[in-house]
VEXDREN-2710 file (C-alpha; in Angstrom, 1 decimal):
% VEXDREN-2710
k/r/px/py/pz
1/UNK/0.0/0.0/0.0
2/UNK/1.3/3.4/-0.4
3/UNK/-1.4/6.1/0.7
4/UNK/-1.4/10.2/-0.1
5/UNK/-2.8/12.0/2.9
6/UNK/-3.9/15.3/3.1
7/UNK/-4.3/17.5/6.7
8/UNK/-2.2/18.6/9.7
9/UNK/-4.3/17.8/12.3
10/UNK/-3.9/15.7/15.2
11/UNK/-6.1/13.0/13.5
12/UNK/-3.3/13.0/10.5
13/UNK/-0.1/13.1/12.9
14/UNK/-1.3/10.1/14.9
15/UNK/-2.1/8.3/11.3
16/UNK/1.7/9.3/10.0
17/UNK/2.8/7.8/13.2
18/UNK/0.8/4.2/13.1
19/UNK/1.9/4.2/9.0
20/UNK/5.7/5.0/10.2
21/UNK/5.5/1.9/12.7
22/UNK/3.9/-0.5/10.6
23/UNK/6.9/0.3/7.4
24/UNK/3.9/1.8/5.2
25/UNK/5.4/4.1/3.1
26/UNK/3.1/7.7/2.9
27/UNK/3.3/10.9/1.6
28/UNK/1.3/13.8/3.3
29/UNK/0.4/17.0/2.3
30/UNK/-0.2/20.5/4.3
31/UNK/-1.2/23.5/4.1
32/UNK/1.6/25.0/5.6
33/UNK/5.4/24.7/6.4
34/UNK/4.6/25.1/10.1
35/UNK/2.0/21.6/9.7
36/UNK/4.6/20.4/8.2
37/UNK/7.5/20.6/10.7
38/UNK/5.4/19.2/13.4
39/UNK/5.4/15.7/11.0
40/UNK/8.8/15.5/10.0
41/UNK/11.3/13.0/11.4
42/UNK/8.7/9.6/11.1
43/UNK/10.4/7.3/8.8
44/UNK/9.0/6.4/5.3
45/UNK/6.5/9.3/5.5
46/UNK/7.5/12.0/2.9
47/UNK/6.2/15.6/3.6
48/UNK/5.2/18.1/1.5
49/UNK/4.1/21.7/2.8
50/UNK/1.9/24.3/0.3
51/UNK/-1.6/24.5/-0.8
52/UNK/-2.8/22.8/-3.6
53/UNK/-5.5/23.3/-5.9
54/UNK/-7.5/20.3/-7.2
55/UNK/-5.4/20.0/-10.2
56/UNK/-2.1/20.0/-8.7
57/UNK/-3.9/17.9/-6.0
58/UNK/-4.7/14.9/-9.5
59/UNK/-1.2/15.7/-10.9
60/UNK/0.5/14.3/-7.2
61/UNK/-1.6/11.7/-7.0
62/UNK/-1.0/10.4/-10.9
63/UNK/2.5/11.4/-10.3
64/UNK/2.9/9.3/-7.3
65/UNK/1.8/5.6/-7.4
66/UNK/-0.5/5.7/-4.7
67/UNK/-3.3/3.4/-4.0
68/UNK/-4.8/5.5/-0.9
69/UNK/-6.0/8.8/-0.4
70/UNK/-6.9/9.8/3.1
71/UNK/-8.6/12.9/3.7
72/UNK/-7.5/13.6/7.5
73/UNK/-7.8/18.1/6.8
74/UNK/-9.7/19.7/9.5
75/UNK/-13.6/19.4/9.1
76/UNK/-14.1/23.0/8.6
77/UNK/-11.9/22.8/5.7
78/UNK/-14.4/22.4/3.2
79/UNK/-12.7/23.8/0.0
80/UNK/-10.0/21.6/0.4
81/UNK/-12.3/18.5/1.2
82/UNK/-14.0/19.3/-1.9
83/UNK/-10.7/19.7/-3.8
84/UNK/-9.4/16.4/-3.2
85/UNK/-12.9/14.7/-4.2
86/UNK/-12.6/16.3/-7.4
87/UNK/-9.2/15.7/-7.6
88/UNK/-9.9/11.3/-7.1
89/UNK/-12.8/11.8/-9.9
90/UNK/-12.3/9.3/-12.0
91/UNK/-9.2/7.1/-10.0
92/UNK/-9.1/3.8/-9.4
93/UNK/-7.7/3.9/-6.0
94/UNK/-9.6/3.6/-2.6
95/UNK/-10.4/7.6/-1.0
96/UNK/-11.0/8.1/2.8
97/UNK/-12.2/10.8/4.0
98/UNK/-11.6/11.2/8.0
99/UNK/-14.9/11.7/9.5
100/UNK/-14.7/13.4/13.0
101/UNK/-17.1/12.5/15.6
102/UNK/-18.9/15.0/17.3
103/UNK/-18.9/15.1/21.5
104/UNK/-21.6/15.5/23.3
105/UNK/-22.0/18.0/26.0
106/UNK/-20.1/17.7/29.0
107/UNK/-22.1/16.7/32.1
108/UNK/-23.1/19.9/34.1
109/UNK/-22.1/22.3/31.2
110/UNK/-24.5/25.0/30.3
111/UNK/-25.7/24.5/26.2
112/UNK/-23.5/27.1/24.3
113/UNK/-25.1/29.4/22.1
114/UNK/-25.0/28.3/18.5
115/UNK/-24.2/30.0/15.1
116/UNK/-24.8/28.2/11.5
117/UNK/-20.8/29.8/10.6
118/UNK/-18.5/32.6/11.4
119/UNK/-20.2/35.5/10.5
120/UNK/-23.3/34.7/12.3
121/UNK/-21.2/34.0/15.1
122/UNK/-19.4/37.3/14.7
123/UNK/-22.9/39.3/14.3
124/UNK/-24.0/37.4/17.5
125/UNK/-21.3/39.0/19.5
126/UNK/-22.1/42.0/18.3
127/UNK/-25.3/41.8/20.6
128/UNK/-23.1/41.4/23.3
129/UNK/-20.6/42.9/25.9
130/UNK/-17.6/41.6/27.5
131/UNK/-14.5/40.5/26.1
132/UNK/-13.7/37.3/23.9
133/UNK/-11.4/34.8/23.9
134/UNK/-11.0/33.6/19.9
135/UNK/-9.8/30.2/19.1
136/UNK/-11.3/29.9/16.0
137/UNK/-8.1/30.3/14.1
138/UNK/-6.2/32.5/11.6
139/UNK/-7.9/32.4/8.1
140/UNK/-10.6/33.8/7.9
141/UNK/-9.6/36.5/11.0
142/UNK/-10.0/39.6/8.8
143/UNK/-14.5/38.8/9.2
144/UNK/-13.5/40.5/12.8
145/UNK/-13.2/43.8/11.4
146/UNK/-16.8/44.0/11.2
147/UNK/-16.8/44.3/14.7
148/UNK/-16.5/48.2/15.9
149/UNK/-14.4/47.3/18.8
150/UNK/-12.8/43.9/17.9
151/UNK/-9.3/45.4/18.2
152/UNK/-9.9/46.1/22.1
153/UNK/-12.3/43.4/22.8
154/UNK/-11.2/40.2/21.6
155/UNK/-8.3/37.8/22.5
156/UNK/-7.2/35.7/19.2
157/UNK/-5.3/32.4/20.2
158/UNK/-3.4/30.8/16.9
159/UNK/-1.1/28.4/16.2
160/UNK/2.3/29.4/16.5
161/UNK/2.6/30.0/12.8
162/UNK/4.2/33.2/11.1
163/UNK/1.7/33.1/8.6
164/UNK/-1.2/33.5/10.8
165/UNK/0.2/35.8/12.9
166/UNK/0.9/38.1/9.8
167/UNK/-3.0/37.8/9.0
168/UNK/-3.7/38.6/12.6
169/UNK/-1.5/41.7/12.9
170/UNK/-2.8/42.8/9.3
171/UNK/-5.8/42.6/10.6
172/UNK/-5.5/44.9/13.4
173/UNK/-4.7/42.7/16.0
174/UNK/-1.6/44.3/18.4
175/UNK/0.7/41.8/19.8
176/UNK/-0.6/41.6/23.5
177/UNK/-4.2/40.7/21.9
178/UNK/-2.7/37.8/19.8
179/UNK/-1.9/34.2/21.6
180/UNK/0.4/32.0/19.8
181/UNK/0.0/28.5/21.3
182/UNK/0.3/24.7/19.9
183/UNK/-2.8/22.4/21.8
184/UNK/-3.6/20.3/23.3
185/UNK/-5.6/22.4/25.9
186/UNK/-6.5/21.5/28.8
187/UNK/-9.5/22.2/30.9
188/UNK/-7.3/24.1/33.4
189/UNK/-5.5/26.1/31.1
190/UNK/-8.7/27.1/28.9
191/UNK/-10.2/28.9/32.4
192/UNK/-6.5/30.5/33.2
193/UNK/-6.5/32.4/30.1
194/UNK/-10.5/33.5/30.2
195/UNK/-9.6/34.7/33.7
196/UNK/-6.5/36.1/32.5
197/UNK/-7.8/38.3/30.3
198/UNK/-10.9/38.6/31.9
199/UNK/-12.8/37.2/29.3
200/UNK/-16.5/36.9/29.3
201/UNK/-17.2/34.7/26.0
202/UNK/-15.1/31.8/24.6
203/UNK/-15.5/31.6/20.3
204/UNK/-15.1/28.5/19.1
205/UNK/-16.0/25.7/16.0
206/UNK/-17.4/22.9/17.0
207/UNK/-14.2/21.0/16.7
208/UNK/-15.2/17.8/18.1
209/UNK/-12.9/16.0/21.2
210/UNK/-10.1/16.0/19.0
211/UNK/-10.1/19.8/18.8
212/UNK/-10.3/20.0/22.5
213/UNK/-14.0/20.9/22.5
214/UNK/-15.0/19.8/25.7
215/UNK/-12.2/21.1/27.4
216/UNK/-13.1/24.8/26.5
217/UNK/-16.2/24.0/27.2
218/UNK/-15.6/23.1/30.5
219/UNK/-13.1/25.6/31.1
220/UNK/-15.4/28.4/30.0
221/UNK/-17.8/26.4/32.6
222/UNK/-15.1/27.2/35.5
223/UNK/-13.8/30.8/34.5
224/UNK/-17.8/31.5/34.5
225/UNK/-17.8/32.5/30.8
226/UNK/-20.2/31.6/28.4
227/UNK/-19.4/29.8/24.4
228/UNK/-20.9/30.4/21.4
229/UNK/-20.0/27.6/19.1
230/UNK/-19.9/27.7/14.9
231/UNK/-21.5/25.0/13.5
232/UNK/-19.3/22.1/11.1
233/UNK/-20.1/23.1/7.3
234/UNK/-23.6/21.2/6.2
235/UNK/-23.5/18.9/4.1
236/UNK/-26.2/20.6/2.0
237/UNK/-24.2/23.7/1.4
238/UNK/-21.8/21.5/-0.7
239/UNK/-23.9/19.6/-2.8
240/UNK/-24.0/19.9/-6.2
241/UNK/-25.8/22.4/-8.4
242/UNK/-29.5/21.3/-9.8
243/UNK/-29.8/20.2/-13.7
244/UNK/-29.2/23.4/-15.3
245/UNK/-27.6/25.3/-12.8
246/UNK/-24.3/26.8/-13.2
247/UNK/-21.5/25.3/-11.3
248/UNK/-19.0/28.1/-10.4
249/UNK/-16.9/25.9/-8.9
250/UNK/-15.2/24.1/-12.0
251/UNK/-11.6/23.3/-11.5
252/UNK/-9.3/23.8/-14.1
253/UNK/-7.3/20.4/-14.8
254/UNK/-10.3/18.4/-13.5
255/UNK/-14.0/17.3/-14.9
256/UNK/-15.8/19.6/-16.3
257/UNK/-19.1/17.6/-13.7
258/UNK/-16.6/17.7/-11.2
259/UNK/-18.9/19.1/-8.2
260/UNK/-18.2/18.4/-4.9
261/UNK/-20.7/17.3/-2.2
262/UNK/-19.8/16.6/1.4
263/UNK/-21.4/13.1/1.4
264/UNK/-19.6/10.3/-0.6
265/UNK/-19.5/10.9/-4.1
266/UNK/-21.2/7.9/-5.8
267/UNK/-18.6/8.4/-9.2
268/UNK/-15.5/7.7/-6.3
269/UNK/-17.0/4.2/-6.1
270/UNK/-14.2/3.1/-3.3
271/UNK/-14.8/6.4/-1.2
272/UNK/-15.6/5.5/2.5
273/UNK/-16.1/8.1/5.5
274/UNK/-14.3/6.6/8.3
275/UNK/-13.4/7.4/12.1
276/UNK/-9.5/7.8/13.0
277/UNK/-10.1/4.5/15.0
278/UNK/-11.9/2.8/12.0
279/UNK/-8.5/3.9/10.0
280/UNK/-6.2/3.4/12.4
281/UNK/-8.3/-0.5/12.6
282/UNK/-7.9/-0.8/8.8
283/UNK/-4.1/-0.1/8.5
284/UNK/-3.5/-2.5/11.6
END
């Protein structure tokens, strides 16, 4: 087997190490050079750092040999998702796609309040007072300028990654407002920084336990502040356009039908949505 994987999550690290154990040769792609650093240094796994289009995305995989595709990119990263579907349109091989399960509430934690994506969310605080703590990460940072007083009100904790602190500082951001940190999080240490900065509202996606969800929530539980949570992408606002729709999503270098639901695409026959330990299961 020799398997192309795409993401720089925890969910693809932990796959790159059970690959590296087993001898499995893999190659995995991300986003950036700083997602990229933290996988070097497992042997037999090959790492390549830059974003690719869907094109580029076909030319690797044709390019390359491999048999595999596994989809491990973060679940709000829905234009890359849709990239690498487009990209297997057509191939023979088999495609994962990482499917991350949702938690449920902790015990005793108060229901957050809810927002169908990021600029709802970001509208929502509007309504609101107190400062923020943001962990919703760097790219798409410049929607907080819609905010009157974002530059005084909210706390944004990113990776430690030039690139996103550039967007952040670009954005407005000054250095004491921007938190540069590498997760896990714990419980404890999500309530030390809300009381730190004397935060009042904790911004997050709805991550799932392996983004650390329930421990902001309980830590915003603790520190007394309250979460309002951005909703995973639905799958309906991916699906493809109706018979004589325009698609304005065509790919150069792929299809011309190449749309790109979030369910399984029925022309990638051998596509299956899979749980890390499902994967993890498969490759044991």
């Amino acid at each position: 087997m020799k398997a192309l994987l795409f993401g720089g999550t925890s969910e693809a690290r932990e796959l790159c190490r059970a690959l590296a154990q087993k001898g499995l040769p893999a190659t995995v792609c991300t986003a950036t050079a700083y997602g990229a650093e933290i996988l070097e240094g497992l042997p037999g796994i090959t790492v390549k750092a830059g974003r690719l289009d869907a094109a580029g995305m076909a030319r690797l995989l044709q390019e390359g040999g491999f048999d595999t595709v596994i989809d491990a990119t973060h679940p709000f990263a829905a234009e890359v998702t849709s990239n690498i579907r487009a990209a297997c349109r057509g191939w023979s091989g088999r495609l994962i796609r990482l499917d991350r399960e949702a938690s449920p509430l902790p015990p005793g934690v108060p229901e957050p309040l809810r927002a169908g994506d990021l600029a709802e969310a970001i509208r929502l605080l509007g309504t609101t007072q107190g400062r923020v703590l943001v962990t919703t990460g760097s790219r798409d940072i410049r929607l907080f300028r819609s905010l009157d007083d974002f530059t005084t009100r909210l706390y944004i904790r990113v990776l430690p990654d030039p690139e996103g602190i550039r967007r952040c500082r670009e954005t407005g951001f000054a250095p004491e407002r921007i938190i540069a940190m590498q997760g896990p999080f714990s419980r404890e240490l999500n309530a030390a920084l809300l009381r730190q900065f004397g935060c009042s509202w904790l911004l997050t996606k709805d991550t799932g336990a392996a983004g650390g969800l329930p421990e902001k929530l309980l830590g915003a539980m603790d520190a007394g502040a309250r979460v309002l949570v951005v909703a995973r992408p639905s799958d309906a606002s991916r699906q493809p356009p109706k018979a004589g729709e325009a698609d304005s999503r065509k790919t150069p270098g792929v299809p011309a039908d190449a749309d790109r639901p979030d369910g399984p695409d029925p022309r990638n026959s051998r596509e299956q949505r899979l749980t890390l330990n499902q994967v993890l299961a498969f490759f044991a």
